[in-house]
N, C-alpha and C positions, 0 to 999 in steps of 0.2 A: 850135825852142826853145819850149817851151811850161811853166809852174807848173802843180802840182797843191796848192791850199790845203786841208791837212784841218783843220779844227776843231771842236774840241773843247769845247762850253760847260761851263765850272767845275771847272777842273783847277789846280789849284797847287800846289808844290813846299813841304808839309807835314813836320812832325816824323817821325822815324825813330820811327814808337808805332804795332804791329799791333794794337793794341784800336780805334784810330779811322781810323790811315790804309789804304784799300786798295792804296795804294802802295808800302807797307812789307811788304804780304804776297804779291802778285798773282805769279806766275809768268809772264816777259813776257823769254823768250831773245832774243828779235830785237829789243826795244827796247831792251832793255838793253845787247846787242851792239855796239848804234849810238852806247851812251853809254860802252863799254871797263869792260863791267861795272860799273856802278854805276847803283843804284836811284836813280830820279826822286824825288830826296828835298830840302828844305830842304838846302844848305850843297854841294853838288853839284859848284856852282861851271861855269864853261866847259870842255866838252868838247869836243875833237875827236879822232875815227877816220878810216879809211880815207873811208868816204860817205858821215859827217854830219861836222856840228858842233853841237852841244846851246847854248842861251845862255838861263839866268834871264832872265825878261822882265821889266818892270816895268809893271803895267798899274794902279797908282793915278796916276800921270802927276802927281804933284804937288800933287792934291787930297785933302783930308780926306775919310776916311771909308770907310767899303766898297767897293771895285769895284762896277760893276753893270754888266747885259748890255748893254743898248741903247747907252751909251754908250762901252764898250770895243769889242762890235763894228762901230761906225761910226769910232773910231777907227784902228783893222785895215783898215779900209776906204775912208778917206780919206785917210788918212796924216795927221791936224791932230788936235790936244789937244780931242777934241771935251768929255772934263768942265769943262775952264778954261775953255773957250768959253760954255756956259750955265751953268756956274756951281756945276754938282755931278755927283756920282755919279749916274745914273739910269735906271730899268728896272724889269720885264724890258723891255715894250717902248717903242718911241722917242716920245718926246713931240713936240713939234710944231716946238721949234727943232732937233731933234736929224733928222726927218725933213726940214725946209729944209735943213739941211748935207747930207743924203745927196740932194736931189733937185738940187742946187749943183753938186756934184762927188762921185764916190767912182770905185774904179777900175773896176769895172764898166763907168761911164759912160765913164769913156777910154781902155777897151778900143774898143767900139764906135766910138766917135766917131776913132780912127784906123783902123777898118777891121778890125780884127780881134777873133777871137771870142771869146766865153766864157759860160759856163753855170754854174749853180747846178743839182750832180747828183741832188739828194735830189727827190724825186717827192711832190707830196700827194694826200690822197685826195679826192674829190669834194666831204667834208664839208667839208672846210677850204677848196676855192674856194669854196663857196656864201657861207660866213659871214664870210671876208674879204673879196669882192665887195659883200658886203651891206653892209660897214662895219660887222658886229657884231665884229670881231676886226680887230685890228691886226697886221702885217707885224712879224716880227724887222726888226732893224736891216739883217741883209745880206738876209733876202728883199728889204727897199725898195728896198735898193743894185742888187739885180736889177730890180726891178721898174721902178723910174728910169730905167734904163737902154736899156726894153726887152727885157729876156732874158726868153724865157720862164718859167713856173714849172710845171714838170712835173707833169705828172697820172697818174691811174690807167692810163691806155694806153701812157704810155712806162715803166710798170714791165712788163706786158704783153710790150712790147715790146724789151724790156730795152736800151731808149734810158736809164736811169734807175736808180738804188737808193733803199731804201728807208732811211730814216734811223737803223733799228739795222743798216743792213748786209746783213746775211744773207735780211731779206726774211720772216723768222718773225711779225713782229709782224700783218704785215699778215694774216695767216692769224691768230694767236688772237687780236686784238685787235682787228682789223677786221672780221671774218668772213669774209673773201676762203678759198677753197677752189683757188683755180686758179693763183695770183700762183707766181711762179718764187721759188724757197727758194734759196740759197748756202751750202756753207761760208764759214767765217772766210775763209778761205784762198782759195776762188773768189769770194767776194765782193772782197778784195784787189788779183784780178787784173783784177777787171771794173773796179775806179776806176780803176786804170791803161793799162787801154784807154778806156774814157769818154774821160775825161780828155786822149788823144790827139788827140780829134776838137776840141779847141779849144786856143788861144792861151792861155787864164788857163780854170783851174775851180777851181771851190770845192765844196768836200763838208762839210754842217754835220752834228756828231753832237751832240744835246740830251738824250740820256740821264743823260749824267755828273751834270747839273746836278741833273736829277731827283732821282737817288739823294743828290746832296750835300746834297738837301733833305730827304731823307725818309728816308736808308738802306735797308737796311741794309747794314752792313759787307761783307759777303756777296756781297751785288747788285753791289756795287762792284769786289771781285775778281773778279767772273765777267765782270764787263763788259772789266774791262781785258784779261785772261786772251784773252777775246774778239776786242780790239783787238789785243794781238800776234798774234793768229791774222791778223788783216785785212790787217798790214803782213808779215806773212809771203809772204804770196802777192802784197801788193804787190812787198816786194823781189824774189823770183824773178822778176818780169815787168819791174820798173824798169830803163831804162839809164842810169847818172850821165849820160852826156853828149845825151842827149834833153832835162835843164832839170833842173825842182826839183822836190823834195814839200816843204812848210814844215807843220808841223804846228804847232798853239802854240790860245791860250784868251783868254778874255777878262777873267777874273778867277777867284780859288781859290776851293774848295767842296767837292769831293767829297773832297780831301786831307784833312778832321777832321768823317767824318759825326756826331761829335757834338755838333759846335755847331747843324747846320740853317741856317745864315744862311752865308753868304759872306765869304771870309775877305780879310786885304791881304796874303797872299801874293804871292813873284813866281811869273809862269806859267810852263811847258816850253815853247821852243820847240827843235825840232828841223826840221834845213836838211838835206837828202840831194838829192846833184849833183855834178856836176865845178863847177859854180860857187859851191861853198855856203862856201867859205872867206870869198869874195871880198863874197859877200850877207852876211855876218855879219860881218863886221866896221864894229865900231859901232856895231849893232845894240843897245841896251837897255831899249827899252820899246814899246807899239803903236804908235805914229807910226811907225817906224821901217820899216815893210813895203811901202807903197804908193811912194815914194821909189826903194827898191832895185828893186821888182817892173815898176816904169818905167822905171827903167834897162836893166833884163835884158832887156824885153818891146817898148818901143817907142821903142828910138833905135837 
């Protein structure tokens, strides 16, 4: 029995409007399959099919104001109200009370500490150990929650070695964006099936995608359908490879954003989560906002 957490920074469940939402336009058969046709849209409501169940999340936890990252995903990560706790929304990275909750507890750390594994699948490049080593850049919320824990944090040899992916997935960026010439390229589709073997090799993994967020900040419109377009390619090849009764894939965000690239700021939408398993009835139920995941993900995982 093993979870595969994908996430997705700045996705929320937006107006039925193709001028702002790329969820309203994106061509996404397999995700949508999992929701009994119907687009990831505002008013959605609870789904279940055959090997999901879909459930509105609620990721302002009862505080005024915008979602923000750092504090959504430490609360994904801890299973506790971490904006109630200091006090507000905030992000993108974790400020200092919010890095004592994750270095406290998160599940990362109570994977390990009963003995069993988990990784953080996305790989960095060399630049990004230097200058978070150096303390000139700060960890996301769930790299800390790896980091706390002891989990490694991937590097340029295990994309090499394709112990690892790359955080658009398919592995292109690292060739035009990085300069890399030799890094192993994926379809959508082979990229899909690689999380799903990855992800075999441990007890809990987590795969972060921070694209979304990108584009929810800066669009375009555009960027936004290609990328999701994209992500049903990923979970395409995931589903061919997934068995329901091997565990879970939970896919879900930390707060809206790319759903109305024309505002540029982050929206109080609820987020998508989507549960695919033989146990995902059972994990969903009751399910309605971030707290709600490290609770259940401890139950399935370590009793």
């Amino acid at each position: 029995m093993h979870i595969l957490m994908v996430f997705l920074d700045g996705i929320g469940l937006g107006e039925d409007n193709p001028a702002v939402n790329p969820f309203a336009v994106a061509t996404m058969p397999t995700l949508t399959a999992l929701t009994n046709g119907q687009r990831w849209l505002k008013g959605i409501g609870e789904q279940h099919s055959p090997h999901a169940v879909f459930i509105p999340t609620d990721p302002r936890l009862g505080v005024p104001g915008r979602p923000q990252s750092a504090t959504g995903q430490a609360a994904i990560l801890t299973g506790v109200n971490v904006p109630q706790l200091i006090g507000e929304h905030y992000g993108p990275k974790p400020n200092p009370p919010i890095r004592e909750l994750l270095a406290k507890d998160n599940f990362f750390k109570q994977m390990v500490s009963q003995g069993k594994t988990a990784a953080l699948l996305e790989a960095y490049p060399p630049r990004w150990h230097e200058v978070v080593n150096s303390g000139k850049r700060l960890r996301a919320s769930y790299q800390e929650a790896a980091y706390q824990a002891g989990v490694p944090i991937f590097d340029e040899k295990a994309i090499y070695q394709q112990d690892a992916l790359a955080g658009d997935w398919t592995g292109q960026g690292w060739r035009d964006e990085l300069g890399y010439t030799d890094t192993p390229v994926y379809s959508p589709q082979e990229a899909g099936r690689k999380m799903v073997e990855l992800s075999r090799r441990y007890t809990f993994a987590f795969f972060p995608h921070w694209f979304t967020d990108i584009i929810g900040h800066r669009g375009p419109l555009e960027d936004g359908v290609r990328l999701l377009e994209l992500f049903d390619g990923v979970m395409t090849g995931a589903m061919e490879t997934w068995n329901d009764d091997e565990g879970l894939i939970i896919i879900t965000s930390d707060h809206g954003n790319m759903e109305d690239v024309s505002s540029r700021t982050h929206t109080e939408n609820d987020v998508p989560t989507l549960i695919i398993g033989a146990a995902k009835t059972a994990f969903a139920e009751g399910l309605h906002d971030l707290t709600g995941f490290v609770p259940r993900m401890a139950e399935l995982l370590l009793t």
